[in-house]
C-alpha positions in Angstrom: -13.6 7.5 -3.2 -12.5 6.4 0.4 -15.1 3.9 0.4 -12.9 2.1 -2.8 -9.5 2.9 -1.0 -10.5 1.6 2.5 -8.4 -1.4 2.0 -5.1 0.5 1.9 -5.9 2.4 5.2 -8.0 0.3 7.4 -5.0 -1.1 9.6 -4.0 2.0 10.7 -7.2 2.9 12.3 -8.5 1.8 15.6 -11.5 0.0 16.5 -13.1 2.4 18.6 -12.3 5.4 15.7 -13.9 2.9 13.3 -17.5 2.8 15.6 -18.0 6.0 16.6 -16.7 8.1 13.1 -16.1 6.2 10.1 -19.2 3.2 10.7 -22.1 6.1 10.8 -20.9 7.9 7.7 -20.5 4.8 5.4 -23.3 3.1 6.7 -25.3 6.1 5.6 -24.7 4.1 1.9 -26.7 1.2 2.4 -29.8 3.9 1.4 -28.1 5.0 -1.2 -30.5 5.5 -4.4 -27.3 4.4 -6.6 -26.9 0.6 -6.5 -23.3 0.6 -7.0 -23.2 3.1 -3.8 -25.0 0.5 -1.5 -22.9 -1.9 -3.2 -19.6 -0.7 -2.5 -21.1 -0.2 1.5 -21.7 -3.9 1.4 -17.8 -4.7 0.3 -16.9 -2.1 2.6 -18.0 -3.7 5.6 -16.0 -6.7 5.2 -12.9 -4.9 5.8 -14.9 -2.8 8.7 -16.4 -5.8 10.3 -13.4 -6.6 12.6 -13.0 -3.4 13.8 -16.7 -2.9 15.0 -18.0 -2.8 18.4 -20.5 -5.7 19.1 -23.5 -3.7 19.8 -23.0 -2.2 15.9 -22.5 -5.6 14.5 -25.3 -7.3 16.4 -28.2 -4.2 16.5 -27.2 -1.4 13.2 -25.0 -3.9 10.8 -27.4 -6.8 10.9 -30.8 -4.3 10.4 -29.0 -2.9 7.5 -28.1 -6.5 5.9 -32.0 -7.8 6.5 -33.7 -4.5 5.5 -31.4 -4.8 2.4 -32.2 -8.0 1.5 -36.3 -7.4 1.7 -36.2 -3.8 -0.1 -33.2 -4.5 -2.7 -33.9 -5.4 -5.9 -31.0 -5.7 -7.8 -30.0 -9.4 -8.1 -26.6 -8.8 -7.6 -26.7 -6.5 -4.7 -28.8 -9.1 -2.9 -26.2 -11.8 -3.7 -23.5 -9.6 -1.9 -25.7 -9.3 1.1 
């Protein structure tokens, strides 16, 4: 449910907020079993993204994206990734 609303709320939360609580929770979808789950954590983090530390982007956000992209194999999920 938040994960589909994100875009109405994301500007009135700050950065660090965003890293340390709201990033550990969603990313916990990119093992989702449910393809549309991990999907909707891949659309999410395009309105996250901006407000992530660089250590996240660089180290946890990029192993999530590769491992994705090895162990997916839904065609469109990949395409998102």
């Amino acid at each position: 449910m938040y994960i589909s609303k994100l875009h109405v709320f994301r500007h009135h939360i700050a950065s660090p907020v965003v890293s340390t609580e709201i990033f550990p929770h969603v990313s916990t979808g990119f093992n989702d079993s449910v393809p549309a789950m991990r999907e909707a954590t891949v659309k999410s983090m395009l309105l996250l993204a901006p407000k992530l530390s660089d250590a996240i982007l660089d180290n946890q956000l990029l192993r999530h994206f590769a491992k994705m992209q090895v162990t997916v194999l839904v065609a469109l999920l990949r395409m998102n990734v």
